[in-house]
C-alpha positions as CSV (number, residue, x, y, z in Angstrom):
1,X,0.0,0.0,0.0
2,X,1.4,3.4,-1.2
3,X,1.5,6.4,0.9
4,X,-0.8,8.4,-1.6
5,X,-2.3,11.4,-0.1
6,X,0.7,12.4,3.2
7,X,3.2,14.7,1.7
8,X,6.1,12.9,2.9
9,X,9.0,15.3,4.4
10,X,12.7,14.4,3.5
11,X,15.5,16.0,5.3
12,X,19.3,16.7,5.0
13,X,20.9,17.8,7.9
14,X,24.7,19.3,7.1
15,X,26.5,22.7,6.7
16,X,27.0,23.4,3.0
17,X,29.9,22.0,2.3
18,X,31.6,20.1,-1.3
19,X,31.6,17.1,1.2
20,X,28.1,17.3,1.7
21,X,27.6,17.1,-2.3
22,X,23.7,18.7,-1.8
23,X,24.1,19.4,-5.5
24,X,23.9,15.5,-6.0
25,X,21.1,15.4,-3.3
26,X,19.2,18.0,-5.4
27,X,19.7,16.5,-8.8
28,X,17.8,13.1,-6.8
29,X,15.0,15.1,-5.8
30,X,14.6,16.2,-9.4
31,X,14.1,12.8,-10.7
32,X,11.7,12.4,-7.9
33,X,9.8,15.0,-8.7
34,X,9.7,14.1,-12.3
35,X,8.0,11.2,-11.2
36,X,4.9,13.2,-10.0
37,X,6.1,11.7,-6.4
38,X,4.7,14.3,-3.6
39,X,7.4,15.7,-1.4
40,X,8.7,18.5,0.8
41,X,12.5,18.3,1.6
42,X,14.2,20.7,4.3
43,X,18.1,21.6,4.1
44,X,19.2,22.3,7.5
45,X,22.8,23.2,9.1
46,X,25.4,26.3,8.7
47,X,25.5,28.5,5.2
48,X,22.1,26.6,4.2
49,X,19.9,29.4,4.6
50,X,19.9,32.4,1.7
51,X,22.6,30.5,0.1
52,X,23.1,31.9,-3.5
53,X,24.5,28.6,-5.1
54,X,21.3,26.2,-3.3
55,X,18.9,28.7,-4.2
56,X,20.3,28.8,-8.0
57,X,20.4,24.9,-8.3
58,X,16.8,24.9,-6.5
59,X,15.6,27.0,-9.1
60,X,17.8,25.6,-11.9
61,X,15.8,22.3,-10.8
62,X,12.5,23.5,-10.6
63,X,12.4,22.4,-6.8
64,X,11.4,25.9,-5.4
65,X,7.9,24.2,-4.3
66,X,9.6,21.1,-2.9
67,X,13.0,22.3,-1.2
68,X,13.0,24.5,1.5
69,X,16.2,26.4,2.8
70,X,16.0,26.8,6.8
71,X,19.9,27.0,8.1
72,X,21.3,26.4,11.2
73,X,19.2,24.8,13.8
74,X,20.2,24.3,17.2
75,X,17.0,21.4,18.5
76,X,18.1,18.9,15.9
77,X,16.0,16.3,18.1
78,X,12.9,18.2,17.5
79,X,14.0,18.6,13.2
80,X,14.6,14.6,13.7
81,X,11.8,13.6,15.3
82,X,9.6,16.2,12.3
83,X,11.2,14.3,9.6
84,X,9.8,11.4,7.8
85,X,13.4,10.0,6.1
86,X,17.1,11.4,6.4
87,X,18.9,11.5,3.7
88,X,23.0,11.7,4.2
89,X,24.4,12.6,0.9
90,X,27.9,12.9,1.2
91,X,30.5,12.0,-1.4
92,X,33.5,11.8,1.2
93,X,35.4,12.6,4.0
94,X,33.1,10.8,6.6
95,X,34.3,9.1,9.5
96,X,31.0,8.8,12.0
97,X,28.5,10.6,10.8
98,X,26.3,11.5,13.8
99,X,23.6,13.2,12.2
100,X,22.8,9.1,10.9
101,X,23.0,7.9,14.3
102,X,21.0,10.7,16.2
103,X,18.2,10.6,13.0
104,X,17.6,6.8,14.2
105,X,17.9,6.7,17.4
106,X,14.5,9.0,16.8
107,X,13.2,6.6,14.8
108,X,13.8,8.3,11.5
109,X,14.9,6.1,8.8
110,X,17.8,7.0,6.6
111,X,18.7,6.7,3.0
112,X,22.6,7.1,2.9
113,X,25.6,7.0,0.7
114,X,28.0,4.5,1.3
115,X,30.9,6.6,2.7
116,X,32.6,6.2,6.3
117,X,30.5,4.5,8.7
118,X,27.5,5.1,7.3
119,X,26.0,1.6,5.7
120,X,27.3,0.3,9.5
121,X,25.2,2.7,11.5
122,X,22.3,1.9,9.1
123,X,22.7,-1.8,8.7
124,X,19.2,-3.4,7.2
125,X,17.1,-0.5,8.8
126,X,17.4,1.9,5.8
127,X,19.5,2.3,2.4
128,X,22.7,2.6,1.6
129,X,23.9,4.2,-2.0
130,X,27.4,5.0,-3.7
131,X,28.3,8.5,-3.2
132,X,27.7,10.8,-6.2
133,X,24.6,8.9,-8.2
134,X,22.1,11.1,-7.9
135,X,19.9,8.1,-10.2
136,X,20.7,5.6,-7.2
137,X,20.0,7.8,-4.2
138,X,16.5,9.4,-6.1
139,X,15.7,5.0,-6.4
140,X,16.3,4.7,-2.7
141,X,14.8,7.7,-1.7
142,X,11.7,6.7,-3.8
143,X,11.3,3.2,-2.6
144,X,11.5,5.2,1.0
145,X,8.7,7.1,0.4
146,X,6.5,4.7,-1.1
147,X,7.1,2.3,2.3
148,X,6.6,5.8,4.1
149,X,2.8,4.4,6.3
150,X,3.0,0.7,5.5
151,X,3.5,-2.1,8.3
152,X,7.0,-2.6,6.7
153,X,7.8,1.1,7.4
154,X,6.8,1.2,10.9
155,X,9.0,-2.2,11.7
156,X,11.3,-0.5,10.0
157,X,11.2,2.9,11.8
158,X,11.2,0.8,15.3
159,X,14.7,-1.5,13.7
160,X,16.1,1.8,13.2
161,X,15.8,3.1,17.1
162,X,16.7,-0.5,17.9
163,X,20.6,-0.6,16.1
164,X,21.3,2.6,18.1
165,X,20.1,1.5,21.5
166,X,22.2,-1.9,20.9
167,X,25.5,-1.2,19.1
168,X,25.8,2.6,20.4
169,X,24.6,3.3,23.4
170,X,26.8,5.3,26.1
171,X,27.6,2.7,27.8
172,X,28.9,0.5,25.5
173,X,30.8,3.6,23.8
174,X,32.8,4.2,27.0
175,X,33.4,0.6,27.7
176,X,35.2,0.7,24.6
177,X,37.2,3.8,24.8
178,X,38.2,2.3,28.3
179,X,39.6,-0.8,26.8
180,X,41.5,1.2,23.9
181,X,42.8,3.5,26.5
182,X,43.9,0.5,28.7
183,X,45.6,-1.0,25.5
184,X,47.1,2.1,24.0
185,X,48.7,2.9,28.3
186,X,50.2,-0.8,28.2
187,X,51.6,0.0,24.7
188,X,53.5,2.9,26.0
């Protein structure tokens, strides 16, 4: 069953940055829209808002109805927790992108490119694409949205939370940097 009549809402949250590659992003949402697929998409994070080059590629794109510009937020919980699908877009440079980990531990499922930890924070609980194919992240985001009010998507919203709470939570986190601490002190 489709998700026909909710306007689903997508969201990117990253400064504008080459790394972020939201020009790739943008070019996805265009062969979305194409498809007659009904969206809104927010772009989040430093240099986002008023930003001449966005705002030329929005327009460029025809996405001024379906992309909307809102900078620097400091309550990313509450943008999170708004969103119906995060999309990390990055085309390198990576290491642990938090912004993955902190959209599912809301229960936000993520379509992501395949750079730095990314495919291992989202394991089977989202999608993971090659960096800079805008064809292959606009197929990912679409099979998102079309899941977006099913059964599946709900399971799937809950398996996010879940990877979080197992394979990073705190306390887990510090056990570990205790033992590489301990390791790296009896190396020295």
């Amino acid at each position: 069953m489709k998700n026909k009549k909710k306007l689903t809402l997508i969201g990117n949250i990253s400064r504008f940055d080459p790394q972020k590659d939201h020009f790739n992003f943008l070019k996805a949402l265009s062969l979305i829209k194409l498809k007659k697929i009904k969206f809104l998409c927010i772009l989040v994070g430093k240099n986002i808002k008023n930003n001449t080059s966005l705002i030329f590629e929005i327009n460029r794109l025809k996405l001024s109805n379906h992309v909307k510009l809102l900078g620097h937020n400091d309550n990313i919980l509450q943008v999170m927790n708004g969103l119906d699908i995060h999309v990390q877009s990055s085309s390198y440079g990576e290491g642990f992108p938090n912004v993955v980990a902190e959209s599912m531990a809301c229960g936000t499922p993520c379509v992501v490119t395949n750079v730095g930890d990314s495919e291992l924070i989202v394991s089977n609980s989202g999608w993971v694409v090659p960096p800079g194919n805008s064809i292959k992240l606009a197929n990912a985001i679409e099979k998102a949205i079309n899941e977006v009010g099913t059964k599946n998507w709900n399971n799937r919203c809950y398996k996010a939370r879940a990877i979080i709470k197992k394979k990073f939570k705190i306390s887990k986190m510090i056990k570990s940097y205790n033992y590489i601490w301990k390791l790296s002190y009896r190396l020295n």
